[in-house]
DRENMITOR-580092 format. One record per residue: residue number from 0; residue in one letter; chain; z, y, x of N, C-alpha, C, O in turn. Coordinates in nm, 2 decimals, decimal comma, padded with zeros to 4 digits. Atoms other than C-alpha are relative to their C-alpha. Layout:
<rec><vexmi>NUM</vexmi><milo>A</milo><bafi>A</bafi><n_up>Z</n_up><n_north>Y</n_north><n_east>X</n_east><ca_up>Z</ca_up><ca_north>Y</ca_north><ca_east>X</ca_east><c_up>Z</c_up><c_north>Y</c_north><c_east>X</c_east><o_up>Z</o_up><o_north>Y</o_north><o_east>X</o_east></rec>
...
***
This chain:
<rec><vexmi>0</vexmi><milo>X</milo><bafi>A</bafi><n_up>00,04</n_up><n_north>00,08</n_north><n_east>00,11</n_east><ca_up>-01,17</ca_up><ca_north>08,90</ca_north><ca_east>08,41</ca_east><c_up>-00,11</c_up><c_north>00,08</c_north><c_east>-00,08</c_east><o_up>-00,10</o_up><o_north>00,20</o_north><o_east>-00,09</o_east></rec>
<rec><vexmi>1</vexmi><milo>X</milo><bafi>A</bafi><n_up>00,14</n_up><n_north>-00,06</n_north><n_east>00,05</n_east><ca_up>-01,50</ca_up><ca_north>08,98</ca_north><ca_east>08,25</ca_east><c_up>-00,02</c_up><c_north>-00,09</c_north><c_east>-00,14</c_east><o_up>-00,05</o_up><o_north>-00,21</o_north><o_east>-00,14</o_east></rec>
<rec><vexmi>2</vexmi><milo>X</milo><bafi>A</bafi><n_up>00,03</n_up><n_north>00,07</n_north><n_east>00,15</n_east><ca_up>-01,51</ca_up><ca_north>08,92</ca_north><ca_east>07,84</ca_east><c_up>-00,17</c_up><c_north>00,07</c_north><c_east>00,02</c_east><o_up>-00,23</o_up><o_north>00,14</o_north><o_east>00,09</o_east></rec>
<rec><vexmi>3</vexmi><milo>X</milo><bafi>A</bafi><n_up>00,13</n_up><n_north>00,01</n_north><n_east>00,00</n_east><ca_up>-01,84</ca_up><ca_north>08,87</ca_north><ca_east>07,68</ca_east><c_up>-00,01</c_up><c_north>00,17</c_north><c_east>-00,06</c_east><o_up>-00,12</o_up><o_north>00,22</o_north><o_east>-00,04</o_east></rec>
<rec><vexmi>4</vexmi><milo>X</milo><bafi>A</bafi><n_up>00,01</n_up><n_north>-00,16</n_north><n_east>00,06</n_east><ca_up>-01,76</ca_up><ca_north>09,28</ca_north><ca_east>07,49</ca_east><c_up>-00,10</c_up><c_north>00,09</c_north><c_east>00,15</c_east><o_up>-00,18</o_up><o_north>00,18</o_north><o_east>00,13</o_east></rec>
<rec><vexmi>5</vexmi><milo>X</milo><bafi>A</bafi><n_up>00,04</n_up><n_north>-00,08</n_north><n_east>-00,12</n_east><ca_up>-01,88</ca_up><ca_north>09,40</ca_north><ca_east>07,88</ca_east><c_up>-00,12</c_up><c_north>-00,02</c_north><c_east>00,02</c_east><o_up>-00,18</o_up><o_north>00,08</o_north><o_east>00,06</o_east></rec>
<rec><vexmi>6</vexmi><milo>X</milo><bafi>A</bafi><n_up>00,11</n_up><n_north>00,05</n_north><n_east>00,02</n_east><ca_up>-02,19</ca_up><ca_north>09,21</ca_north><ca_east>07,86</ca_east><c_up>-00,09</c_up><c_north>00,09</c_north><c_east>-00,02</c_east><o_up>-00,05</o_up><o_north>00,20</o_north><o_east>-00,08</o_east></rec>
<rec><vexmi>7</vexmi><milo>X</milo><bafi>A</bafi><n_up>00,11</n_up><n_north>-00,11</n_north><n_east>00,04</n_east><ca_up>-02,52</ca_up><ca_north>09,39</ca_north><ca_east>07,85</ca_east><c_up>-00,11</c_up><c_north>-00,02</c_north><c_east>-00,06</c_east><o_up>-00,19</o_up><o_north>-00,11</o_north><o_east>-00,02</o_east></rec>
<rec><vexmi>8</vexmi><milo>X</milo><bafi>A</bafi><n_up>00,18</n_up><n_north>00,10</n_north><n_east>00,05</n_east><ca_up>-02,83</ca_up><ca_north>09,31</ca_north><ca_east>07,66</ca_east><c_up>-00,10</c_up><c_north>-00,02</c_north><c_east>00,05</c_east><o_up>-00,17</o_up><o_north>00,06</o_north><o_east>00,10</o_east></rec>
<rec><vexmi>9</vexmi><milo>X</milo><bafi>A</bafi><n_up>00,11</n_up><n_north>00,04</n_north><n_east>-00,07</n_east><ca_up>-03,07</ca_up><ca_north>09,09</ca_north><ca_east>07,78</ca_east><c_up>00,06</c_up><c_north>-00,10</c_north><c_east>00,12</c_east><o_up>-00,02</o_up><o_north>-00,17</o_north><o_east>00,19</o_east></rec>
<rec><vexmi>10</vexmi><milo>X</milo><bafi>A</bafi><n_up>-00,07</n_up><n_north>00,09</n_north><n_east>-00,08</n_east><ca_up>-02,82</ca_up><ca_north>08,89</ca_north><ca_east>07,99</ca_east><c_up>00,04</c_up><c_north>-00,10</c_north><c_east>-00,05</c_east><o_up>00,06</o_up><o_north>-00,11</o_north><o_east>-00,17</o_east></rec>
<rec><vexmi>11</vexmi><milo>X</milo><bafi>A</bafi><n_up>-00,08</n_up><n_north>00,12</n_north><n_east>00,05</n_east><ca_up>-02,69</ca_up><ca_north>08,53</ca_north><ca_east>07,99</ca_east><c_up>00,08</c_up><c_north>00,00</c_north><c_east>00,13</c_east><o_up>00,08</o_up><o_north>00,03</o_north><o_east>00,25</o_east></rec>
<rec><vexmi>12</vexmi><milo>X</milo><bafi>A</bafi><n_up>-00,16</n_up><n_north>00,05</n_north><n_east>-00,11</n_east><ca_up>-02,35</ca_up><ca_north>08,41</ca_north><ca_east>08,09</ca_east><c_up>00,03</c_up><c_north>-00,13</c_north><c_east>-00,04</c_east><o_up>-00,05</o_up><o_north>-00,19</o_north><o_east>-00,11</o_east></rec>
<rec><vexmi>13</vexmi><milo>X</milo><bafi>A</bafi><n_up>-00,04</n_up><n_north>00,14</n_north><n_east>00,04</n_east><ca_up>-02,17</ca_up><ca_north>08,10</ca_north><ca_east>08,04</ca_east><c_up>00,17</c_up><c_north>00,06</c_north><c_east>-00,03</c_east><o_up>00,25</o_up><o_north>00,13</o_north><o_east>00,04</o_east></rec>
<rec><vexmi>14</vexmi><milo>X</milo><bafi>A</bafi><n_up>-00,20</n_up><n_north>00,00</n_north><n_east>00,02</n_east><ca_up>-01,78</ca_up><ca_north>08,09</ca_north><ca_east>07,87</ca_east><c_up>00,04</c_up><c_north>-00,07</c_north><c_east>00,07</c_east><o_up>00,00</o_up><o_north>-00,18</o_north><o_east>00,09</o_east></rec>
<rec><vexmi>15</vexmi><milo>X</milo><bafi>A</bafi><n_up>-00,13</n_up><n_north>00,08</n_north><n_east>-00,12</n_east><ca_up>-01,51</ca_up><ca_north>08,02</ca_north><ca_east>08,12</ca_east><c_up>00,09</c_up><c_north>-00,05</c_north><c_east>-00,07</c_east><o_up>00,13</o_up><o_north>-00,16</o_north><o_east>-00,05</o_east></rec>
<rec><vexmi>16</vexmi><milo>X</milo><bafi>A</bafi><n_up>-00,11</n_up><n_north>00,00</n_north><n_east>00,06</n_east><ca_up>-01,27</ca_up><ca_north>08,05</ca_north><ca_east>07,90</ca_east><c_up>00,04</c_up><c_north>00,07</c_north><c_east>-00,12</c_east><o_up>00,00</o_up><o_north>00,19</o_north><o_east>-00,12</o_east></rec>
<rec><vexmi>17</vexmi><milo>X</milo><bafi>A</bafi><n_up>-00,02</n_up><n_north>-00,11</n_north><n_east>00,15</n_east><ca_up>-01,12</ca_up><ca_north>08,19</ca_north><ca_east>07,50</ca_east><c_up>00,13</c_up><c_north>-00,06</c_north><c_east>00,03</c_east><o_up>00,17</o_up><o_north>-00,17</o_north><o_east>00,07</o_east></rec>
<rec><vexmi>18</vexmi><milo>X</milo><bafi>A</bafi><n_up>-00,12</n_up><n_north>-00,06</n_north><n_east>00,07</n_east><ca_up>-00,81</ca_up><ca_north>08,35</ca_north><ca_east>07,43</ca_east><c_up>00,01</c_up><c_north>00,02</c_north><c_east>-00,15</c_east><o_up>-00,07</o_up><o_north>00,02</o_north><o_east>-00,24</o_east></rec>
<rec><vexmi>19</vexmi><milo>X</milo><bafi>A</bafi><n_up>-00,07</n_up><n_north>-00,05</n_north><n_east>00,15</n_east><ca_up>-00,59</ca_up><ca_north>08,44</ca_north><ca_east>07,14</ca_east><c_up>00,01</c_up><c_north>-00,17</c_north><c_east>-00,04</c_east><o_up>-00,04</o_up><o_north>-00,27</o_north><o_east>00,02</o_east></rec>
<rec><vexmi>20</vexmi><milo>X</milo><bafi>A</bafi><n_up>-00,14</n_up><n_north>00,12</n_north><n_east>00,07</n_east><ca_up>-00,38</ca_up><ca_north>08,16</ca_north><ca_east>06,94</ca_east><c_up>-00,10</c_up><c_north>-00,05</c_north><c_east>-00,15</c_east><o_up>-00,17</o_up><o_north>00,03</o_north><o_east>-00,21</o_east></rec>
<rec><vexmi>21</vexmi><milo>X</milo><bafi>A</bafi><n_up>-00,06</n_up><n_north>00,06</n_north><n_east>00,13</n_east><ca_up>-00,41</ca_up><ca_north>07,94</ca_north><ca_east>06,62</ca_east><c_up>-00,18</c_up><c_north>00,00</c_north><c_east>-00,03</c_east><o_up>-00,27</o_up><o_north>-00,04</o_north><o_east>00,04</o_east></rec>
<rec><vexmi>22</vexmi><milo>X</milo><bafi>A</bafi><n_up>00,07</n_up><n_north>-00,03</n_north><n_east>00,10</n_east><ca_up>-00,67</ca_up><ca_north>08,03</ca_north><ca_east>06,34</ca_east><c_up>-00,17</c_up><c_north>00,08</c_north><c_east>00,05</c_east><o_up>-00,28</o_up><o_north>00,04</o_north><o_east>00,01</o_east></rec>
<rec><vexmi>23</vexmi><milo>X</milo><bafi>A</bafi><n_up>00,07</n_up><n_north>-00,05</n_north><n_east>-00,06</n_east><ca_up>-00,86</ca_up><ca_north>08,27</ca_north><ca_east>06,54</ca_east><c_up>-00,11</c_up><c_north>-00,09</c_north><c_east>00,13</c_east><o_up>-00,23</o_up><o_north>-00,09</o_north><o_east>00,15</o_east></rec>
<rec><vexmi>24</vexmi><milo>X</milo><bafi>A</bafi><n_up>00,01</n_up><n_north>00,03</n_north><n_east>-00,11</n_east><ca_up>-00,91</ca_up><ca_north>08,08</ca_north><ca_east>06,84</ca_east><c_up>-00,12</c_up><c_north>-00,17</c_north><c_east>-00,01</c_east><o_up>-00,20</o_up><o_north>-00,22</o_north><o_east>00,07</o_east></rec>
<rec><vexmi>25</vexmi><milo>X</milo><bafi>A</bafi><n_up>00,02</n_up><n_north>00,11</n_north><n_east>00,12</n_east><ca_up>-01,01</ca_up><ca_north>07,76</ca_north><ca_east>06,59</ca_east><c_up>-00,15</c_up><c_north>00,07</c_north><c_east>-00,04</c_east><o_up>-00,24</o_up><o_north>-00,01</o_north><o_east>-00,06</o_east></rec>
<rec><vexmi>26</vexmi><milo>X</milo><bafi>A</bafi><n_up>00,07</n_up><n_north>00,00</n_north><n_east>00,07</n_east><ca_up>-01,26</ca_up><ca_north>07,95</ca_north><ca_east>06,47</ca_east><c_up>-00,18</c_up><c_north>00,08</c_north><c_east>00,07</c_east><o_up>-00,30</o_up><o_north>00,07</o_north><o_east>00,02</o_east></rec>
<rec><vexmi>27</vexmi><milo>X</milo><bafi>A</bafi><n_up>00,07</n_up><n_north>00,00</n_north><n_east>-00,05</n_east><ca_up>-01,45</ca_up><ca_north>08,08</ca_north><ca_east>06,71</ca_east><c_up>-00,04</c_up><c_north>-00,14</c_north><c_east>00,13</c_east><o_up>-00,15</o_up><o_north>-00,15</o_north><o_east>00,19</o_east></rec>
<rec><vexmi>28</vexmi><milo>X</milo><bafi>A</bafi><n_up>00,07</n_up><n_north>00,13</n_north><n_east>-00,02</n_east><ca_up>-01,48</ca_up><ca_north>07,74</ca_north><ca_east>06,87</ca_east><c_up>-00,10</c_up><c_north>-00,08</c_north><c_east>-00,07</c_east><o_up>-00,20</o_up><o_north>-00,15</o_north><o_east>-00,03</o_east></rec>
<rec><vexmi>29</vexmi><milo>X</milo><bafi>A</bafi><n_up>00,10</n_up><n_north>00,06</n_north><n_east>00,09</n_east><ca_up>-01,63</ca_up><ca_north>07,62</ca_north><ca_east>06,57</ca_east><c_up>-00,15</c_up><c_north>00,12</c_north><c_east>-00,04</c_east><o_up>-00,22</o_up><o_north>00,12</o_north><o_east>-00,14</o_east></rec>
<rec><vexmi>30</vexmi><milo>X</milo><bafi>A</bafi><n_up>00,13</n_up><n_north>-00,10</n_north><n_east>-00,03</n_east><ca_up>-01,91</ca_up><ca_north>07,87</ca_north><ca_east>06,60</ca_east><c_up>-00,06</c_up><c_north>-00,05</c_north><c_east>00,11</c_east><o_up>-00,18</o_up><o_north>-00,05</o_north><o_east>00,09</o_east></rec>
<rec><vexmi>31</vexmi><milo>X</milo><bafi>A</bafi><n_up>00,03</n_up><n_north>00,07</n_north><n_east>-00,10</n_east><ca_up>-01,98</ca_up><ca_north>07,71</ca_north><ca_east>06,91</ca_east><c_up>00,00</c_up><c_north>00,04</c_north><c_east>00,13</c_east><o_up>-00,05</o_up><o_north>00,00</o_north><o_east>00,23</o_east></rec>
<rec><vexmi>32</vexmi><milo>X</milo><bafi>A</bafi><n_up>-00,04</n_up><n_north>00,02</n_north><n_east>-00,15</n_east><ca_up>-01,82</ca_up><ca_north>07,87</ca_north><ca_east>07,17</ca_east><c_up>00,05</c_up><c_north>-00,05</c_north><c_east>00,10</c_east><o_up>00,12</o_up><o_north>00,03</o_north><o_east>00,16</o_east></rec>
<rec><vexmi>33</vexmi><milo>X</milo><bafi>A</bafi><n_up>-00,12</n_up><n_north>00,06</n_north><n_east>-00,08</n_east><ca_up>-01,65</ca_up><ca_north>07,64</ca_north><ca_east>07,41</ca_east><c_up>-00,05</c_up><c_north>00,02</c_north><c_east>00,10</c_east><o_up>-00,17</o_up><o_north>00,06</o_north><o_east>00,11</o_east></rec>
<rec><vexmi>34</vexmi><milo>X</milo><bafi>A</bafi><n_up>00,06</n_up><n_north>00,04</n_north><n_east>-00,14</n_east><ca_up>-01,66</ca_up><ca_north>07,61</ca_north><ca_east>07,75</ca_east><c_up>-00,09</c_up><c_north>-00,04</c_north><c_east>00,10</c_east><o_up>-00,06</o_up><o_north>-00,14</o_north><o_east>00,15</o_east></rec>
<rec><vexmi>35</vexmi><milo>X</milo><bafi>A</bafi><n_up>00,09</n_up><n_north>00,04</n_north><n_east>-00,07</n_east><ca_up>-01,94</ca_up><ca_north>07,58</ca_north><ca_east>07,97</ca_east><c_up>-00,11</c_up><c_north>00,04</c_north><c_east>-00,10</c_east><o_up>-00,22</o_up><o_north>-00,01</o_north><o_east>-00,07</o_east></rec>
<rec><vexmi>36</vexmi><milo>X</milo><bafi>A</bafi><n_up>00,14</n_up><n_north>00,01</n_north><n_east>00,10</n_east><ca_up>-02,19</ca_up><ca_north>07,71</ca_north><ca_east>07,64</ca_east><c_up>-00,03</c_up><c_north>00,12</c_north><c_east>00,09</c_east><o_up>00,05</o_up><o_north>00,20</o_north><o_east>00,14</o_east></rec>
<rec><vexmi>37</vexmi><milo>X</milo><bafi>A</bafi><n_up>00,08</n_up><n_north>-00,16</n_north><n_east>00,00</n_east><ca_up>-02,46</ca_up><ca_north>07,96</ca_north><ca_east>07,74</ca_east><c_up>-00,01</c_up><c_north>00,09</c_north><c_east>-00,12</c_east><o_up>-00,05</o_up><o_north>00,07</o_north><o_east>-00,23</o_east></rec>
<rec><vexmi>38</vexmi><milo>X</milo><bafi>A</bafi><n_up>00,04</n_up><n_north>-00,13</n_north><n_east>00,14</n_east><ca_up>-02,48</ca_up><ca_north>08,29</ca_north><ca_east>07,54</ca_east><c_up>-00,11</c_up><c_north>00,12</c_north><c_east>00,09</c_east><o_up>-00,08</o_up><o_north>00,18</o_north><o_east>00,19</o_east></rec>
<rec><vexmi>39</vexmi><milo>X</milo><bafi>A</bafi><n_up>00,07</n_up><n_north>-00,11</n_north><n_east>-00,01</n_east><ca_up>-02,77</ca_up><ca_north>08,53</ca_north><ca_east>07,56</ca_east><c_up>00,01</c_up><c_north>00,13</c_north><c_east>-00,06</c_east><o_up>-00,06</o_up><o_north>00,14</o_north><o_east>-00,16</o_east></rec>
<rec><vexmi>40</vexmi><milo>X</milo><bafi>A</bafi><n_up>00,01</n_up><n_north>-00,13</n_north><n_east>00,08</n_east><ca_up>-02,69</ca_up><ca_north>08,89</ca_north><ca_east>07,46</ca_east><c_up>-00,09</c_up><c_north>00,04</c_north><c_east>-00,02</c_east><o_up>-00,15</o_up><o_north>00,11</o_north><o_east>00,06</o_east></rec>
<rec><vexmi>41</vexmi><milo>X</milo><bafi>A</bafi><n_up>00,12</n_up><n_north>-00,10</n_north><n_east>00,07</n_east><ca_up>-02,96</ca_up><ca_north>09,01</ca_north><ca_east>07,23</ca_east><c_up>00,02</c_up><c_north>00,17</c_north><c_east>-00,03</c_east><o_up>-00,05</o_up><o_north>00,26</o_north><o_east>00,01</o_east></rec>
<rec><vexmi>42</vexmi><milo>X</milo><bafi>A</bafi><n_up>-00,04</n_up><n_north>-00,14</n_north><n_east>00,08</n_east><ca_up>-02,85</ca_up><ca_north>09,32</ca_north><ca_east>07,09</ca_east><c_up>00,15</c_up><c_north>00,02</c_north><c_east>00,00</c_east><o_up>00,24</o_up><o_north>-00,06</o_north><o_east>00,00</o_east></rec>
<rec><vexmi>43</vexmi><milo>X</milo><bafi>A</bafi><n_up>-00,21</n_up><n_north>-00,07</n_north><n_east>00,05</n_east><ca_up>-02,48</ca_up><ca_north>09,57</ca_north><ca_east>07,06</ca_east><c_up>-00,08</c_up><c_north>00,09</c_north><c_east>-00,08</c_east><o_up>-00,19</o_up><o_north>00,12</o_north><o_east>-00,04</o_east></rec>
<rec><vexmi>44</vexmi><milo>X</milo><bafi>A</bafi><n_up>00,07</n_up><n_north>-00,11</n_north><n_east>00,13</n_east><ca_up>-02,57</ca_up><ca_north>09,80</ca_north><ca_east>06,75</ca_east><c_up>00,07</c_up><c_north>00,13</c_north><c_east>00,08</c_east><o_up>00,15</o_up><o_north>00,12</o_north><o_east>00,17</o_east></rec>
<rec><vexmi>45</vexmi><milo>X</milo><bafi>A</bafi><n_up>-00,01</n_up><n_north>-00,20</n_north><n_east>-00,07</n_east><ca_up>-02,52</ca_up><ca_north>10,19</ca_north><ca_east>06,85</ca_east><c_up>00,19</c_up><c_north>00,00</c_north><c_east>00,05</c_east><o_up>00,25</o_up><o_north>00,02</o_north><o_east>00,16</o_east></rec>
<rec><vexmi>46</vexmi><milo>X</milo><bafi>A</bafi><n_up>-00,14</n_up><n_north>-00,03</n_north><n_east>-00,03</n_east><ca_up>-02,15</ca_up><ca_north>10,19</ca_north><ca_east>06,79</ca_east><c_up>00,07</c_up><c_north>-00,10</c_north><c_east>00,07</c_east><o_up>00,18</o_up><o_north>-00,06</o_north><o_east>00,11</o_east></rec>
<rec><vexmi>47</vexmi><milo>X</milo><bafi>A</bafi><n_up>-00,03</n_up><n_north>00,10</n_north><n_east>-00,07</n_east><ca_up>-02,09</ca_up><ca_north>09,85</ca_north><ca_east>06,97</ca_east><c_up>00,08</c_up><c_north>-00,08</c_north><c_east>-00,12</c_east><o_up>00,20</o_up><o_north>-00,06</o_north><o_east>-00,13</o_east></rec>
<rec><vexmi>48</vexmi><milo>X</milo><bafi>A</bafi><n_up>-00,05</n_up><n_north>00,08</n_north><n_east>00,10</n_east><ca_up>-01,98</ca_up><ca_north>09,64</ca_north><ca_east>06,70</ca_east><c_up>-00,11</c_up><c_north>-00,01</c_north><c_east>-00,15</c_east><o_up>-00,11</o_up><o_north>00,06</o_north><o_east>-00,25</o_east></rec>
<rec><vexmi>49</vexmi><milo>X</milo><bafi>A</bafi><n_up>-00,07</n_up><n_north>00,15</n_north><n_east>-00,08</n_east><ca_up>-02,10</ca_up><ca_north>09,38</ca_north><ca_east>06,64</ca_east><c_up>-00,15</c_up><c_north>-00,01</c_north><c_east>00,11</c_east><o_up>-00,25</o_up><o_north>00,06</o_north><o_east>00,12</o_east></rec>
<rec><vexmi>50</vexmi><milo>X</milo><bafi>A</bafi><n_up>00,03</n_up><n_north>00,03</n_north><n_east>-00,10</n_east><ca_up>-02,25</ca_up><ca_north>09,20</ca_north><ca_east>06,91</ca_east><c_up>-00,11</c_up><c_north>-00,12</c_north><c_east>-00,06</c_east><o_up>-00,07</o_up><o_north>-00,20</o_north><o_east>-00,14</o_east></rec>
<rec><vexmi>51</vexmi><milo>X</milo><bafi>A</bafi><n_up>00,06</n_up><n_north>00,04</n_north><n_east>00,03</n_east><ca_up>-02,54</ca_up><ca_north>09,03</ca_north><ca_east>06,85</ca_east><c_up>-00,07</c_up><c_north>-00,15</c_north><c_east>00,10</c_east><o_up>-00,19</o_up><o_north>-00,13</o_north><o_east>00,13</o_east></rec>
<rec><vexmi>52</vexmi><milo>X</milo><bafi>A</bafi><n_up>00,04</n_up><n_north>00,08</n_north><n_east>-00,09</n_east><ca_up>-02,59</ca_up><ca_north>08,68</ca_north><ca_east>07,08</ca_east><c_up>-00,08</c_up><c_north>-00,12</c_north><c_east>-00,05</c_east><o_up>-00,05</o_up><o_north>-00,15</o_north><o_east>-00,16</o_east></rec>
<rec><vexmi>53</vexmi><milo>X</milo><bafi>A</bafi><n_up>00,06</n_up><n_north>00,09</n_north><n_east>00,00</n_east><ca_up>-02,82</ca_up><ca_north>08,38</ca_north><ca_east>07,10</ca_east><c_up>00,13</c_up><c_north>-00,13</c_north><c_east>00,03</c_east><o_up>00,20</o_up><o_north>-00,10</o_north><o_east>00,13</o_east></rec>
<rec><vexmi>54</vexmi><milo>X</milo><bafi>A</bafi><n_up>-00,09</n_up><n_north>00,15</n_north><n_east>-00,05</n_east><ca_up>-02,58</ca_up><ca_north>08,03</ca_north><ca_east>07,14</ca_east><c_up>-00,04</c_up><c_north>-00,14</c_north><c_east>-00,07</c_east><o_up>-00,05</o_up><o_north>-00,15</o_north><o_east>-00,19</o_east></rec>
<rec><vexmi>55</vexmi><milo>X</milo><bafi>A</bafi><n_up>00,03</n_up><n_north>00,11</n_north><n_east>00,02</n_east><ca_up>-02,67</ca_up><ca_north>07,72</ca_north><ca_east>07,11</ca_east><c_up>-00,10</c_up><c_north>-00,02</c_north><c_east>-00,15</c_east><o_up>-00,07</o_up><o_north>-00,04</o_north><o_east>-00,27</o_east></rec>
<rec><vexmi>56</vexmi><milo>X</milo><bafi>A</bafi><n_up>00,12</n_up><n_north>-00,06</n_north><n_east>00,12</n_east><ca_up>-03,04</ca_up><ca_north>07,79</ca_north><ca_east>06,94</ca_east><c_up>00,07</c_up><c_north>00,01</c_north><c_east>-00,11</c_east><o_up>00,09</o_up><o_north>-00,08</o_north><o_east>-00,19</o_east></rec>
<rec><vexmi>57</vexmi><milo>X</milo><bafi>A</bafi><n_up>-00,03</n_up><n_north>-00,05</n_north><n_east>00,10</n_east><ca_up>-02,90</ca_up><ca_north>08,01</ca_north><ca_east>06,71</ca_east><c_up>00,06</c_up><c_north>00,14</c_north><c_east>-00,01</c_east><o_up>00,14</o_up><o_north>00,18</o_north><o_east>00,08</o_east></rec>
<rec><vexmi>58</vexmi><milo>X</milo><bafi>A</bafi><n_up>-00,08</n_up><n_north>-00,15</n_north><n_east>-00,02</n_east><ca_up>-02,81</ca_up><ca_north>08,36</ca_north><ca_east>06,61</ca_east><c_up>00,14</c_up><c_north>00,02</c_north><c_east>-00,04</c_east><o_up>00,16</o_up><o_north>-00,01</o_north><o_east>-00,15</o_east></rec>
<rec><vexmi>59</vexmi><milo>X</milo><bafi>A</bafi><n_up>-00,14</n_up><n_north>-00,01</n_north><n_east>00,07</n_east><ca_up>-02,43</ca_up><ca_north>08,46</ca_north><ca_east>06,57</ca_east><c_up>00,02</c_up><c_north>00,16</c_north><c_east>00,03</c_east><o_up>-00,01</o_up><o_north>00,20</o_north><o_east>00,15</o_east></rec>
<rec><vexmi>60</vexmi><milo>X</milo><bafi>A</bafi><n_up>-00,02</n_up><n_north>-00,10</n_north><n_east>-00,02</n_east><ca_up>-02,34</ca_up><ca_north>08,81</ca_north><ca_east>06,53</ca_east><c_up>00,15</c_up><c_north>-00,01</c_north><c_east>00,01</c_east><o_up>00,20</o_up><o_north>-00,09</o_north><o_east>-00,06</o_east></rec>
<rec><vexmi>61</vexmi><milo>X</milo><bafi>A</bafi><n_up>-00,14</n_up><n_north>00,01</n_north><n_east>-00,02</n_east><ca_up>-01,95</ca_up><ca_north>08,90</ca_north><ca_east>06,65</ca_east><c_up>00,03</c_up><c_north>00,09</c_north><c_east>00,01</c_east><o_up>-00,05</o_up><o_north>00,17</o_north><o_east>00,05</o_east></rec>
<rec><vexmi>62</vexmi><milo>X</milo><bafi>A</bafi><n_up>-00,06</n_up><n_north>-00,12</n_north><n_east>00,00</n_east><ca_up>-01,69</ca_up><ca_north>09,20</ca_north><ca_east>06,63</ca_east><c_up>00,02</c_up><c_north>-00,02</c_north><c_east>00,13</c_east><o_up>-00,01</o_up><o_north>-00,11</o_north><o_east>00,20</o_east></rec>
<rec><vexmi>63</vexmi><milo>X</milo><bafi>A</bafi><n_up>-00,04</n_up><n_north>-00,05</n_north><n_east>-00,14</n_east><ca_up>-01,57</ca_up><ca_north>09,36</ca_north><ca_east>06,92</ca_east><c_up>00,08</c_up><c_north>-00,06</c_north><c_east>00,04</c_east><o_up>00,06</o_up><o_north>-00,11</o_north><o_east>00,16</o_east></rec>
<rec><vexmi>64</vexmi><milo>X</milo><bafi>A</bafi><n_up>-00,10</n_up><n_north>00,04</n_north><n_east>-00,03</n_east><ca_up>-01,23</ca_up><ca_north>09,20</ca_north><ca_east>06,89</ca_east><c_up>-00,02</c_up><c_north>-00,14</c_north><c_east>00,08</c_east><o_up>00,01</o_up><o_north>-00,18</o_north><o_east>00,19</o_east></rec>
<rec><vexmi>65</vexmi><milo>X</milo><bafi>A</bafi><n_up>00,08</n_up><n_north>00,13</n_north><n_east>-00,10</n_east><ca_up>-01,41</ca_up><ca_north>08,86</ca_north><ca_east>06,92</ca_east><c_up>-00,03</c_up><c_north>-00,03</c_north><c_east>00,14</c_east><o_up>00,00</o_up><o_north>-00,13</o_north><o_east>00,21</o_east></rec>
<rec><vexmi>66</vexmi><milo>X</milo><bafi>A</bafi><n_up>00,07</n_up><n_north>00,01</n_north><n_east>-00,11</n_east><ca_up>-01,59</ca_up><ca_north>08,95</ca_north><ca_east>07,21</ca_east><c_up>00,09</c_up><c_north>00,01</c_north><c_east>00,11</c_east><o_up>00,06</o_up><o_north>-00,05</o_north><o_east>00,22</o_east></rec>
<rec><vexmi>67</vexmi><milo>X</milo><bafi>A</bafi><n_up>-00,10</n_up><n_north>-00,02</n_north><n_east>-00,07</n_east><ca_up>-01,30</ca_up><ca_north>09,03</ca_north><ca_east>07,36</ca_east><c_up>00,07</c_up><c_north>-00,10</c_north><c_east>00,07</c_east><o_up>00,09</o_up><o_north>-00,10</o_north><o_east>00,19</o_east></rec>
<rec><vexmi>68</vexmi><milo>X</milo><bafi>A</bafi><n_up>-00,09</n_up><n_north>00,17</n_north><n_east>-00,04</n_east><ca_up>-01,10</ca_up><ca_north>08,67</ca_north><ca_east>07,37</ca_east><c_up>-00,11</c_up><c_north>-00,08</c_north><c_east>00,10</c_east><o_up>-00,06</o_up><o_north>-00,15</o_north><o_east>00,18</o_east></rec>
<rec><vexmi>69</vexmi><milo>X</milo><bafi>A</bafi><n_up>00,06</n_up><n_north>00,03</n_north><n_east>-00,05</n_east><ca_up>-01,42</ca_up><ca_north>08,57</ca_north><ca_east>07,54</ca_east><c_up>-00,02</c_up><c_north>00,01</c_north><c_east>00,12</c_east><o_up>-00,08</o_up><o_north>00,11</o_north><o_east>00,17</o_east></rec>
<rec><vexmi>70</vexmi><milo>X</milo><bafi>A</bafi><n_up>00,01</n_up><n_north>-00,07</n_north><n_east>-00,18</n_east><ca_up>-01,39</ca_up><ca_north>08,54</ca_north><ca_east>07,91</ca_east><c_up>-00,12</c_up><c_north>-00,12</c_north><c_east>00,07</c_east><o_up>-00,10</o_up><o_north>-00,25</o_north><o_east>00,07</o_east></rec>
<rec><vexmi>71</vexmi><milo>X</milo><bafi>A</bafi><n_up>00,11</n_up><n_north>00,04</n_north><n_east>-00,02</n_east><ca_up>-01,74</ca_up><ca_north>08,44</ca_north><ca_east>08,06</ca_east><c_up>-00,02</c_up><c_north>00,05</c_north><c_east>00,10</c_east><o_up>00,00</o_up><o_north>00,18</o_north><o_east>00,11</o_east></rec>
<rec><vexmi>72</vexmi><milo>X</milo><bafi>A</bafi><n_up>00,03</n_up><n_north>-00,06</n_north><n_east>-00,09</n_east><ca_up>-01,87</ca_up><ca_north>08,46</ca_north><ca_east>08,41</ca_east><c_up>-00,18</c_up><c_north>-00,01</c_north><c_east>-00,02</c_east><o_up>-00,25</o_up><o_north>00,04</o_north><o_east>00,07</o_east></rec>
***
């Protein structure tokens, strides 16, 4: 399983699939990750947090944990 945290800059993937429950999981859908979206990793800042990606013309920056629930081939 490969989340989007493994990602390298300068790459695009597509989400397979998000983990984690409820509130969380609610809310990064509404950001616009579901299923099948492309994301372009722009930027990881030095210490890797946050994650800086292109999705659906637009910039969203995301914590680690996020990146995490994110399983994208």
């Amino acid at each position: 399983m490969k989340t989007l945290r493994a990602v390298q800059p300068g790459q695009t993937v597509t989400v397979k699939k998000l983990h984690g429950e409820g509130a969380v999981r609610r809310r990064i859908m509404d950001m616009g990750l579901t299923r099948g979206t492309e994301v372009f990793v722009r930027k990881v800042a030095p210490l890797g947090d946050p994650v800086e990606v292109n999705v659906r013309s637009y910039e969203l920056s995301l914590r680690k944990a996020d990146c995490e629930m994110i399983e994208v081939e």
